[in-house]
C-alpha positions as a Markdown table, in Angstrom:
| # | Residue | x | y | z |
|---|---|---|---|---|
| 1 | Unk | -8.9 | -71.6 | -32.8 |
| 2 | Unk | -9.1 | -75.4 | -33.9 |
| 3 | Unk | -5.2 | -75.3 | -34.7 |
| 4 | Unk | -4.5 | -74.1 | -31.2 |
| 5 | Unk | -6.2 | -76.8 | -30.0 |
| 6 | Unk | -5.1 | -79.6 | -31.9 |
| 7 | Unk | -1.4 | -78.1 | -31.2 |
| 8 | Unk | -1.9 | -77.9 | -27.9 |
| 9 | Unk | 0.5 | -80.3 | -25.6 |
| 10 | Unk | -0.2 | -80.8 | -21.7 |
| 11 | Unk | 3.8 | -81.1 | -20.8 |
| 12 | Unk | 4.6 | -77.6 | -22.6 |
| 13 | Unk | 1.8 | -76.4 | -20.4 |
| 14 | Unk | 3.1 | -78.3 | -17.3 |
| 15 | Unk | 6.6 | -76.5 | -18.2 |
| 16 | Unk | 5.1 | -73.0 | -18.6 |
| 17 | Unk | 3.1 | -73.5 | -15.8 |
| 18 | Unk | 5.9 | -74.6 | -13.6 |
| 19 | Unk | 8.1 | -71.6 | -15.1 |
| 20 | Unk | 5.5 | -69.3 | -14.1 |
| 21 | Unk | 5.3 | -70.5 | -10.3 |
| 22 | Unk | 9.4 | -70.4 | -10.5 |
| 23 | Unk | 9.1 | -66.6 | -11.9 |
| 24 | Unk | 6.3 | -66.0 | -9.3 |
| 25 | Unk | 8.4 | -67.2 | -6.8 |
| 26 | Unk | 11.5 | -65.6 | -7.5 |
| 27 | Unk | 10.1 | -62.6 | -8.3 |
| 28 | Unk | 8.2 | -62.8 | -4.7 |
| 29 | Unk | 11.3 | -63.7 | -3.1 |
| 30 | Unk | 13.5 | -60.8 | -4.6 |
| 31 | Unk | 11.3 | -58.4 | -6.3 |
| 32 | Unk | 8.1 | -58.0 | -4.4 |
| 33 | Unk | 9.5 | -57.0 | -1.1 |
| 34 | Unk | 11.9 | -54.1 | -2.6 |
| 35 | Unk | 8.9 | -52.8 | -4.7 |
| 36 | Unk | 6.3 | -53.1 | -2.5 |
| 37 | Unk | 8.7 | -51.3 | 0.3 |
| 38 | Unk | 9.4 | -48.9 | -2.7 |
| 39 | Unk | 6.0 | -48.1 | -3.3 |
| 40 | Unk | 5.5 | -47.6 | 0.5 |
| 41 | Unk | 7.8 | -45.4 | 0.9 |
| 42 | Unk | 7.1 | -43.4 | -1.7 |
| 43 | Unk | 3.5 | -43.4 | -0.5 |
| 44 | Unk | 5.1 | -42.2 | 2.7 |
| 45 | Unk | 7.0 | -39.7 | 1.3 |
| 46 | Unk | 3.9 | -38.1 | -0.9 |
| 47 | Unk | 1.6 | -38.3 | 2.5 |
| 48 | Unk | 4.4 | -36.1 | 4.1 |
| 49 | Unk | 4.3 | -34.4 | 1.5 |
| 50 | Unk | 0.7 | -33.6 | 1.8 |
| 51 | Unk | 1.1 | -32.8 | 5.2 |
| 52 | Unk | 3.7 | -30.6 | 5.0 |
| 53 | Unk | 2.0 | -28.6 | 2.1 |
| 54 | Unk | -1.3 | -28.6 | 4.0 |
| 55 | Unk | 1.0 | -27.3 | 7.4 |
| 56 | Unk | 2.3 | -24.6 | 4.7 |
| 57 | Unk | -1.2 | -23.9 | 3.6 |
| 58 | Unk | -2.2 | -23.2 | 7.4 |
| 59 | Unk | 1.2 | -21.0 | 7.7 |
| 60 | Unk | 0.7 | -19.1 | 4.8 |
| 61 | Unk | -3.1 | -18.1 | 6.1 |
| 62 | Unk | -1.8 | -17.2 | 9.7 |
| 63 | Unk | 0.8 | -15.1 | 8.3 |
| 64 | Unk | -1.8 | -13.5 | 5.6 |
| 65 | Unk | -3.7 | -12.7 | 8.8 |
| 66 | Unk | -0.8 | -12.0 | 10.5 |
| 67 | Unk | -0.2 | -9.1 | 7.9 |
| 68 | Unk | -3.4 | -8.1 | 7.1 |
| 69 | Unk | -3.8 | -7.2 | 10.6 |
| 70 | Unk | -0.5 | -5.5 | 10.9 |
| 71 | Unk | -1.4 | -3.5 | 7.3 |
| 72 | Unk | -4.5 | -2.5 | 9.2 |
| 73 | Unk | -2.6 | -1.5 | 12.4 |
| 74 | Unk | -0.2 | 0.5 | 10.0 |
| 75 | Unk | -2.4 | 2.3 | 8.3 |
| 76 | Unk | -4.6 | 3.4 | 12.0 |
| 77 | Unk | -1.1 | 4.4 | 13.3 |
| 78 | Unk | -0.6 | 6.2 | 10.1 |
| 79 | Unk | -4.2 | 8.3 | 9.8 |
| 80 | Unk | -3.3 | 8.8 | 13.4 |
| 81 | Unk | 0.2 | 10.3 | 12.6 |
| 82 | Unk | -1.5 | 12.5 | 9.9 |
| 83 | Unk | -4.3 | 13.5 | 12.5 |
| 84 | Unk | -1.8 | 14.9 | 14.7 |
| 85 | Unk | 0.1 | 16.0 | 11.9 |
| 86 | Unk | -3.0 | 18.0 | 10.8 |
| 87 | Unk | -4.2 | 19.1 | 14.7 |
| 88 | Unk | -0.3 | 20.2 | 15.1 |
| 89 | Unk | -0.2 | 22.1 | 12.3 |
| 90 | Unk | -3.9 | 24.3 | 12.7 |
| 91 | Unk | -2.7 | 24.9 | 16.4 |
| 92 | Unk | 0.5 | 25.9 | 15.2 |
| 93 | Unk | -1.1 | 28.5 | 12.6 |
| 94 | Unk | -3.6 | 29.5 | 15.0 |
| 95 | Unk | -0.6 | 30.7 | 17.7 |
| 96 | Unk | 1.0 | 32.1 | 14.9 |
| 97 | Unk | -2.2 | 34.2 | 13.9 |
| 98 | Unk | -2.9 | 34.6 | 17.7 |
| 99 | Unk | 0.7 | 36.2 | 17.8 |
| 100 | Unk | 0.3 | 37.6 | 14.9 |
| 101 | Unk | -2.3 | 39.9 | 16.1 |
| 102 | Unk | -0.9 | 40.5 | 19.3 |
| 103 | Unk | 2.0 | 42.1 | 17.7 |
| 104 | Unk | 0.2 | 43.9 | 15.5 |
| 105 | Unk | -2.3 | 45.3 | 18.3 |
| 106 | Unk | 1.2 | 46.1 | 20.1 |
| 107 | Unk | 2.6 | 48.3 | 17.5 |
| 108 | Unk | -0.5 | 49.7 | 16.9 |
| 109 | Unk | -0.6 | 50.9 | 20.6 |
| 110 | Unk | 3.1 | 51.9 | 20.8 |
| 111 | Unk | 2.2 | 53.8 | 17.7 |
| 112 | Unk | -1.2 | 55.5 | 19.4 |
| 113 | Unk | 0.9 | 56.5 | 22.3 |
| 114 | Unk | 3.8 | 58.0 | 20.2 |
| 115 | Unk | 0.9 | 59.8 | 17.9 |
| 116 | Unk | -0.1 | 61.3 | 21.6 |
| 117 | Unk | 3.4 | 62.4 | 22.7 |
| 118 | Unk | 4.2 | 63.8 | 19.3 |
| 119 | Unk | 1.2 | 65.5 | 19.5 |
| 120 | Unk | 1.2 | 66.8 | 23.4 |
| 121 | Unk | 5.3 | 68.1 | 22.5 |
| 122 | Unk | 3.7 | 69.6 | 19.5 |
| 123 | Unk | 1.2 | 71.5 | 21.6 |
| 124 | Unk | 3.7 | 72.4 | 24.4 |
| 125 | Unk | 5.9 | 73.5 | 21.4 |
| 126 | Unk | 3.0 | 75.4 | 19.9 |
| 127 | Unk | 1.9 | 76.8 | 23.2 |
| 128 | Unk | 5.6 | 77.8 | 24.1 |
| 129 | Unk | 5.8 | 80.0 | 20.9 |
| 130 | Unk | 2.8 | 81.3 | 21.4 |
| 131 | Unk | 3.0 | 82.8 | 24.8 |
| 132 | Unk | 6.3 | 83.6 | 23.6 |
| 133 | Unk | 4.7 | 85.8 | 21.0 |
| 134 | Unk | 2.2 | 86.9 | 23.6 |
| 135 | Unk | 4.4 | 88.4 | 25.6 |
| 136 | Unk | 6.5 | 90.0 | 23.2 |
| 137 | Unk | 3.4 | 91.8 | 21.6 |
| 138 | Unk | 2.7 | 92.8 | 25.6 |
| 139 | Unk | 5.7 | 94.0 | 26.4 |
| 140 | Unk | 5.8 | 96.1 | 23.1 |
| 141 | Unk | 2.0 | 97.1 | 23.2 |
| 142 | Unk | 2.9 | 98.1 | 26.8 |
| 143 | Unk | 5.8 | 99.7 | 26.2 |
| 144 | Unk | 4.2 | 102.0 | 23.5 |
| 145 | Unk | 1.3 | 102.6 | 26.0 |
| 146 | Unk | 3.4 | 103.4 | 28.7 |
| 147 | Unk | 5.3 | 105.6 | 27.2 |
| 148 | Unk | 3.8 | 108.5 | 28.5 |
| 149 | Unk | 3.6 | 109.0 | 32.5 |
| 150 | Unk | -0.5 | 110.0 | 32.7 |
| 151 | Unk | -1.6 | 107.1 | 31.1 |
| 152 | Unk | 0.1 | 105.0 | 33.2 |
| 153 | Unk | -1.2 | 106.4 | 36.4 |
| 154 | Unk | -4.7 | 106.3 | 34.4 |
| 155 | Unk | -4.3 | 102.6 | 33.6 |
| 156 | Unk | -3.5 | 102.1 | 37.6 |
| 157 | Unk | -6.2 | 103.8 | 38.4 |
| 158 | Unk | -8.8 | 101.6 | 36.1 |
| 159 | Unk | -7.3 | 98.9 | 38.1 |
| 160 | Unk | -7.5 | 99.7 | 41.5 |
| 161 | Unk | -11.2 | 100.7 | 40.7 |
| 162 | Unk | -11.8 | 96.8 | 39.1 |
| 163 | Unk | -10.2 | 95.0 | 42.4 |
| 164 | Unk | -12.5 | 95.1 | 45.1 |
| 165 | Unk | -11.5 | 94.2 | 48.8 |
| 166 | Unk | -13.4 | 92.4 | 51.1 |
């Protein structure tokens, strides 16, 4: 440190010093301005920047909400859509049973009632052959009995005696 001192000369450091008030000058005059304006702006531009990502932040939350609520509002509409779907569907098979039956209880009446007219022309079909056969064993039982004149006066007679008159 005692060689810097001993060199040391007090015009070199008028010179420097008078240099460095030039250079501070100059550089105040031409340099300062632009860069301090540069670093303004620039401070601008990164506030805005801020801003606008902060407005985008508040954006992005409304429309998460925004869509969280219409995700909740879909999926009401759609577990309403399947309730109906569901209600539409039992009443649906519960006509079909309810006309299911009916239909079935219809037959089974139209079948009762042609059971009964089978039946009843059956019967009048039975009952036609039988009288029929009735009066074809009368006639010939008849016929043989009558054949001889007394016992058909006799068989008159038994009759007459059955009827009474009042």
């Amino acid at each position: 440190m005692e060689a810097l001192v001993e060199q040391f000369s007090l015009g070199l450091a008028i010179w420097q010093a008078i240099i460095l008030l030039i250079v501070i000058f100059v550089l105040g005059k031409f340099a300062w301005k632009p860069i301090v304006n540069g670093l303004d702006e620039r401070e601008r531009g990164i506030s805005e920047a801020l801003a606008s990502a902060e407005k985008a932040k508040l954006e992005m939350a409304r429309l998460t909400n925004e869509n969280e609520l219409l995700l909740k509002e879909a999926r009401a509409e759609r577990d309403s859509i399947l309730k109906e779907a569901k209600e539409l569907k039992d009443k649906i098979v519960a006509e079909a049973k309810g006309e299911a039956q009916d239909a079935s209880l219809k037959i089974l009446e139209q079948a009762k009632v042609e059971i009964e007219d089978q039946k009843n022309k059956a019967l009048a079909e039975v009952k036609s052959q039988v009288s029929s056969l009735s009066l074809d064993i009368a006639r010939k039982v008849l016929s043989k009995e009558f054949e001889n004149q007394g016992k058909q006066e006799s068989f008159v007679s038994d009759l007459l005696k059955d009827v009474k008159l009042n």
